[in-house]
C-alpha positions in Angstrom: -20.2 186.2 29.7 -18.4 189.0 27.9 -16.4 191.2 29.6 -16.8 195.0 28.6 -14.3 197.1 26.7 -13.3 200.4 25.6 -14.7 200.9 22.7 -12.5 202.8 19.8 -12.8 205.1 16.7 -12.9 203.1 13.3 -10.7 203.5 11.0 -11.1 203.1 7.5 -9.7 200.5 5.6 -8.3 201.5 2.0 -8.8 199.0 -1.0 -10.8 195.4 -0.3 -9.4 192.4 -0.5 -10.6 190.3 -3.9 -8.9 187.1 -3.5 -9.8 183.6 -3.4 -10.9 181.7 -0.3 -7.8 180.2 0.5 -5.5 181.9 -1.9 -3.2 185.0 -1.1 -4.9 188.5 -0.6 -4.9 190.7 -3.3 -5.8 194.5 -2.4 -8.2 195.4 -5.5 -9.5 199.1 -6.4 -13.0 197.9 -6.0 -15.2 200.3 -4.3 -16.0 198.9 -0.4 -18.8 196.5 -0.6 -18.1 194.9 -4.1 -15.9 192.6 -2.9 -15.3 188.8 -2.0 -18.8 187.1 -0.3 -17.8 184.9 2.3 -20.2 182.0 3.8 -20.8 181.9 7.2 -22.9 180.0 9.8 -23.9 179.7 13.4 -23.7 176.5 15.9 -24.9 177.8 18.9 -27.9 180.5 18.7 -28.4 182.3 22.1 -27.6 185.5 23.0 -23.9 185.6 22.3 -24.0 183.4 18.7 -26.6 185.7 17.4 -24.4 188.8 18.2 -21.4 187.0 16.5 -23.2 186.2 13.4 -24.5 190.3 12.9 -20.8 191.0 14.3 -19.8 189.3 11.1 -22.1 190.8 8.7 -20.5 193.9 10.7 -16.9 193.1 9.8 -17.6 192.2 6.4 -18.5 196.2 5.9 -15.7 197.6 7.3 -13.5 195.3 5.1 -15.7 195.9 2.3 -16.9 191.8 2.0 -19.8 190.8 1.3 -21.0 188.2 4.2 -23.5 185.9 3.5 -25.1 183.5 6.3 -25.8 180.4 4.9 -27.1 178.1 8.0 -27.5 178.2 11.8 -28.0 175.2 14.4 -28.9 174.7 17.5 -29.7 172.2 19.6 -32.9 173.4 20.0 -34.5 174.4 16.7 -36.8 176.6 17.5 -33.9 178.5 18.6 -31.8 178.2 15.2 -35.2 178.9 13.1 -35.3 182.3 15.3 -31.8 183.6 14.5 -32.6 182.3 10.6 -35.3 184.2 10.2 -33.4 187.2 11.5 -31.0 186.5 8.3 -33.6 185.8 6.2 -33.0 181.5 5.9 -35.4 179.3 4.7 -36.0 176.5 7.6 -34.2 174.1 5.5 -31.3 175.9 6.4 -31.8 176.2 10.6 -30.8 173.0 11.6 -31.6 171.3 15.3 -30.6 168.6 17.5 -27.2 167.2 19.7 -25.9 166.3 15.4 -26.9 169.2 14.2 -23.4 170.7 13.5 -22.8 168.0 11.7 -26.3 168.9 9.0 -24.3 172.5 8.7 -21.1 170.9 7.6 -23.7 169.5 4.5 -24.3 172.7 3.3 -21.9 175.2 1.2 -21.1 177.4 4.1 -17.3 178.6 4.3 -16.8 180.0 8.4 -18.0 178.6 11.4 -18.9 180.8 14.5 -19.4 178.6 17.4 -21.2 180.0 20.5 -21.8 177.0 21.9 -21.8 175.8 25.5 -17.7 174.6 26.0 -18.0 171.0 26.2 -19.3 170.8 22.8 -16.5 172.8 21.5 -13.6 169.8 20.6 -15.7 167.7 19.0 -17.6 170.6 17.0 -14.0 172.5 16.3 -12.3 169.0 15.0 -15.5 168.6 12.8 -15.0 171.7 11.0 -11.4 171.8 10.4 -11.3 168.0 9.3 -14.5 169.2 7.0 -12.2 171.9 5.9 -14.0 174.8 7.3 -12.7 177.9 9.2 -13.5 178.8 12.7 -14.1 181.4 15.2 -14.8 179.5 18.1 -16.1 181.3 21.6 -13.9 180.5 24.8 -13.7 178.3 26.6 -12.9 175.9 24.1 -12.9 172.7 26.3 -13.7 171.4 30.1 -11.4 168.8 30.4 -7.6 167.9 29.7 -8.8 165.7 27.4 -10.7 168.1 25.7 -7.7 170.8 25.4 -5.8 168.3 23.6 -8.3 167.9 21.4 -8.5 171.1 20.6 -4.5 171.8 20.1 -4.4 168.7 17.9 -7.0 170.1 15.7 -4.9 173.2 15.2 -2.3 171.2 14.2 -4.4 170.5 11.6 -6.0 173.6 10.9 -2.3 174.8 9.9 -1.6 171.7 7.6 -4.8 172.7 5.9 -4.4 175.9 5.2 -7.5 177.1 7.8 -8.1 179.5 10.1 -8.9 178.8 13.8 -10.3 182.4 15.7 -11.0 182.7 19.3 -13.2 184.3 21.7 -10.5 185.2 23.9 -11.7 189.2 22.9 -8.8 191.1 24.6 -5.9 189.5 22.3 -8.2 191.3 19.6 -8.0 194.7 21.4 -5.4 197.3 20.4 -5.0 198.3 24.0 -3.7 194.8 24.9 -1.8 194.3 21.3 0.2 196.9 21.8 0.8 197.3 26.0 1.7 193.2 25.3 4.7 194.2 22.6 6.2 197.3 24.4 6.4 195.3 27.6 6.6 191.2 26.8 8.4 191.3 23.3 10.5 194.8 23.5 10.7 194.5 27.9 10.0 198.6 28.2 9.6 197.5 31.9 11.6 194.9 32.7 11.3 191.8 34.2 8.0 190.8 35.6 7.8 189.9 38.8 4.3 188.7 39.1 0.5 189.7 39.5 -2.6 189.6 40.1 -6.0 188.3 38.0 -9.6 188.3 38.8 -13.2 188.3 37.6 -15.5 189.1 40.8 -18.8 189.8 40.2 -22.3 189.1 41.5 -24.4 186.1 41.5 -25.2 185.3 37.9 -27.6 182.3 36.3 -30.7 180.4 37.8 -31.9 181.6 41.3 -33.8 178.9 41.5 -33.3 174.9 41.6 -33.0 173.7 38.3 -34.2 169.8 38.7 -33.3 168.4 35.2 -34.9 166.0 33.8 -33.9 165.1 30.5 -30.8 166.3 28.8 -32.3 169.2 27.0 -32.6 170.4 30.6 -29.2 170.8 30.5 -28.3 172.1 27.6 -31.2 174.7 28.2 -28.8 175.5 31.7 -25.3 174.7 30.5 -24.1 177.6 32.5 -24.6 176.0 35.7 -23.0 172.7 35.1 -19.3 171.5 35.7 -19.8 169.0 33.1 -21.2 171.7 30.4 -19.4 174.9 31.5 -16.3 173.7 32.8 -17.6 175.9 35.9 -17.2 179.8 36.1 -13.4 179.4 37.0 -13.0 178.0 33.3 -16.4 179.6 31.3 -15.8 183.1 32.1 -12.6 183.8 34.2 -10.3 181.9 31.2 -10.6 185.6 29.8 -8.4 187.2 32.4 -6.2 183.4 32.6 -5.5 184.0 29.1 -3.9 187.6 29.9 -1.7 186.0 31.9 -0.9 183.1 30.1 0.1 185.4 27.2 2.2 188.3 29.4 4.3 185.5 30.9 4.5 183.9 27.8 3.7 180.8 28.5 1.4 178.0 30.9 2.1 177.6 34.1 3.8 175.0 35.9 1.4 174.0 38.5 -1.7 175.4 40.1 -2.6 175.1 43.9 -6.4 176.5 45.1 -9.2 176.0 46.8 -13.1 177.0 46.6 -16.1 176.4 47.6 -20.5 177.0 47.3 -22.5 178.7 49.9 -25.1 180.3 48.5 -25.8 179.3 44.7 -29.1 177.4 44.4 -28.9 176.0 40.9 -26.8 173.3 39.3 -23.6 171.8 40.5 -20.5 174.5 40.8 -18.6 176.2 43.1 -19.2 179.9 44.3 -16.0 181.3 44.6 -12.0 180.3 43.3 -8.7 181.9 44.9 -6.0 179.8 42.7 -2.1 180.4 43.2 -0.8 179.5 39.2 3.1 179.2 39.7 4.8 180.2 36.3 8.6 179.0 37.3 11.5 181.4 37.3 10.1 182.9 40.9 7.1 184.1 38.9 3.3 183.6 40.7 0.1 185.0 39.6 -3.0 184.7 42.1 -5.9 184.2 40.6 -9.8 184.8 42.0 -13.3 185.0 41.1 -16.7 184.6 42.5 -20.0 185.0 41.5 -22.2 185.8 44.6 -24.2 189.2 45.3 -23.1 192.2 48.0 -19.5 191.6 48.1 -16.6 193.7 46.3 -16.3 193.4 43.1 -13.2 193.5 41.0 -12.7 192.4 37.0 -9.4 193.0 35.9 -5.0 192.5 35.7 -2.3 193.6 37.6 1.2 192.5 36.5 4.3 193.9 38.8 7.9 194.3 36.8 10.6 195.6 37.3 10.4 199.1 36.1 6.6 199.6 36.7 3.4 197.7 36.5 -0.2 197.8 34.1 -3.0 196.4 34.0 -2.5 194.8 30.3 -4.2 197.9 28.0 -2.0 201.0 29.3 1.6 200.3 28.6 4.1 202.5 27.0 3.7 202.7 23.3 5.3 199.7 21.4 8.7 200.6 18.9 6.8 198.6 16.6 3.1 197.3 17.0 2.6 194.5 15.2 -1.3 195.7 14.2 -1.5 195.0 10.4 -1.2 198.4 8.6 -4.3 197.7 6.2 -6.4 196.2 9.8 -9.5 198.0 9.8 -10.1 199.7 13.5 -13.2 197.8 14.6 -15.9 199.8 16.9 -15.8 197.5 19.6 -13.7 194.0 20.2 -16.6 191.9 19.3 -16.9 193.1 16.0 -13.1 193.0 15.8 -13.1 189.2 17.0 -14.7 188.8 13.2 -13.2 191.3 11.4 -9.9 189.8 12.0 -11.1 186.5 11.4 -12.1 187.7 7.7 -9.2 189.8 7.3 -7.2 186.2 7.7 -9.1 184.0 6.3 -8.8 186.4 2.8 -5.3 186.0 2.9 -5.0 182.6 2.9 -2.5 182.4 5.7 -3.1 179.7 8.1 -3.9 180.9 11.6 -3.7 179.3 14.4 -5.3 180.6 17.8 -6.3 177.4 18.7 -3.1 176.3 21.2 -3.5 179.7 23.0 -7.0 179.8 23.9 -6.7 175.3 24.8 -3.6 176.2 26.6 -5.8 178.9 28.9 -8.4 176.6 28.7 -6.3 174.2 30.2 -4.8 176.3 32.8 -8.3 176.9 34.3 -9.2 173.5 34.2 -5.9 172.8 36.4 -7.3 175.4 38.9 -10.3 173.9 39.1 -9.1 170.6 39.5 -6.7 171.7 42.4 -9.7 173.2 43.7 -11.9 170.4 43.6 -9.3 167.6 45.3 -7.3 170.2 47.2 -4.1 168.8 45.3 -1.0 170.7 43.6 -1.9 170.0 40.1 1.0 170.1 37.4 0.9 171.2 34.0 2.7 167.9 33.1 0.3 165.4 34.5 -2.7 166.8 32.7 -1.1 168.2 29.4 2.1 166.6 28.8 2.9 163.0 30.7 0.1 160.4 30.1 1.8 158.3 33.3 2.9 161.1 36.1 -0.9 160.9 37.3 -3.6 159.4 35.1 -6.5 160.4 37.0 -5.8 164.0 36.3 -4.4 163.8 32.3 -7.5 161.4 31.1 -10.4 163.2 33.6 -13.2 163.3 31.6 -16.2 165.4 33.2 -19.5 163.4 32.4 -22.2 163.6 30.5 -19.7 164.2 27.3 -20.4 165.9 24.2 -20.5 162.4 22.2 -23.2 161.2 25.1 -25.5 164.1 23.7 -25.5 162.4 20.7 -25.8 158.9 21.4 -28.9 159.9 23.8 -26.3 158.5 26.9 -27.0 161.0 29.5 -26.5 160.6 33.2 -27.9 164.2 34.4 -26.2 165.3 37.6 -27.7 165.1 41.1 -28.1 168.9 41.7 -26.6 170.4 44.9 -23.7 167.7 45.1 -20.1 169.3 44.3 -17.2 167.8 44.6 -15.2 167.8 48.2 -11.2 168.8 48.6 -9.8 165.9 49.6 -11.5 163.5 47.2 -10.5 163.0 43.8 -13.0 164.2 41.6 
């Protein structure tokens, strides 16, 4: 799900940028829209990849590019031959089935947006960058430690070779945040922080009804109601606000400790409801909640204690310096800024990697969860770091995988059955 944001005034950006794929930008005196094409496609084509791909198209306006989409897949194809036809593709192009990211990677295109459900996401990321391609990949990016990893090692890579890796994690693309985050974690206008608070309640959201897969397109068809697809709503949708507070401490935590539970969800395998405490070290705690069941109070949204004051993450003092490119077109809304920075960098050929952040928040939620789930502490070390403080926790793999999709290896899930604190799971 995508949380909603303020949206802002454009600005217009002065000059385009001419240069080479790959090569340093170069601001030309070309009028906007005569400049570089870039080739794009789409793995993933629901409702959130098809607003990414016109998001891009968007983007490539503003910085006057020309954007052209070259494929789409799906693992349905019916579903990639839909959003095709929408960008005028020939089917040839609108490719289907568990490979079909890897029939995209075949064809000439130059960026990857990936809307995909999460526990496709490492294997589809290390794909593209090893193919050379750039990413903007949708959070989460991963279910399982194992998975994070993946993901950070691929951005090593990305920065060896020169790519770009983009993420969904749409508030680090919002001014608000950019520069509230500067004035109060780089320049300390307030102080020390103390601590704070996270959340993303909301209502009951997905199937109401029993789901009783069969096959694994049942699945796929549901990801959002699966641990083993989604990562469960602690790690699909409340990463967002994780990643806020991963990135106004400035770093992972050391250990999560929470609990949860289902009560009233009907479909699938997850939890209802997370409270997580997300101990950062140096005295600094952030709680963490979120649920997803109907009548209750409702609250999306950051609260961070310092010193000298407190904010929510968007309405800090003004920075002494906002790090905002000066040339960084002013995007009408943080989706369509999501791609215009990822053109904007990919133009200038500098390699960017927001790959560790968005694995590192990733992982943080899957630490939550886990704590959750067995009613253990869970430290950052055992999953991330230290293959022998606790095995169990740093190679926990959450089953069926992405490559079991492929290889036609799917156990489905009993429905109904979650996992029990006190049981390692």
């Amino acid at each position: 799900m995508r949380k909603g944001n303020a949206r802002f005034s454009r600005r217009e950006f002065i000059g385009t940028m001419g240069a080479a794929l790959g090569a340093p930008l170069i601001l030309g005196a070309e009028e906007k829209g005569q400049g570089k094409t870039f080739k794009v496609g789409l793995i993933g084509c629901g409702g959130r990849g098809n607003q990414a791909l016109a998001d891009s198209v968007e983007a490539g306006k503003l910085l006057g590019f020309n954007v052209e989409v070259v494929g789409t897949a799906d693992y349905f194809q019916d579903r990639a031959q839909r959003t095709g036809r929408r960008f005028n593709l020939p089917p040839t192009r609108c490719f289907g089935g568990a490979d079909c990211y890897r029939k995209l990677l075949e064809t000439d295109v130059q960026i990857v947006l990936m809307a995909t459900a999460p526990l496709f996401r490492p294997v589809h990321i290390e794909a593209c960058i090893e193919a050379g391609r750039h990413v903007f990949a949708e959070k989460p990016v991963a279910v399982d430690p194992p998975g994070c990893r993946r993901v950070i090692a691929a951005g090593e890579l990305a920065k060896k070779k020169g790519l770009i890796i983009m993420s969904g994690t749409e508030m680090r693309h919002n001014w608000s945040f950019i520069n509230t985050h500067q004035s109060i974690a780089v320049e300390k206008a307030l102080g020390r922080l103390y601590g704070g608070r996270i959340a993303f309640c909301i209502g009951h959201m997905f199937w109401r009804e029993p789901i009783n897969p069969k096959e694994p397109a049942d699945l796929v068809r549901s990801w959002q109601n699966w641990i083993a697809l989604s990562g469960d709503h602690l790690v699909e949708q409340h990463v967002h606000n994780i990643d806020i507070a991963n990135w106004f401490v400035g770093r992972p935590p050391v250990s999560a400790a929470g609990f949860g539970g289902r009560g009233r969800r009907p479909a699938g395998d997850m939890y209802d409801f997370f409270s997580v405490d997300y101990d950062y070290g140096d005295d600094i705690h952030i709680h963490s909640m979120c649920r997803q069941i109907d009548g209750c109070w409702n609250w999306t949204g950051h609260d961070f204690v310092y010193e000298k004051g407190r904010t929510s993450g968007s309405d800090g003092p003004k920075p002494k310096a906002s790090p905002i490119p000066a040339d960084l077109p002013h995007a009408p809304n943080d989706s369509v800024q999501e791609q215009v920075d990822t053109l904007y960098y990919v133009a200038k050929g500098q390699p960017l990697d927001q790959a560790k952040a968005v694995a590192e928040s990733t992982a943080t939620a899957v630490i939550g969860r886990i704590s959750a789930y067995t009613g253990q502490q869970v430290f950052w070390d055992e999953t991330m770091v230290d293959p022998n403080k606790k095995p169990d926790f740093y190679n926990l793999t959450l089953k069926p995988t992405a490559e079991d999709f492929e290889t036609g290896n799917v156990e489905i899930p009993k429905e109904g059955v979650i996992p029990i604190p006190g049981q390692r799971a």
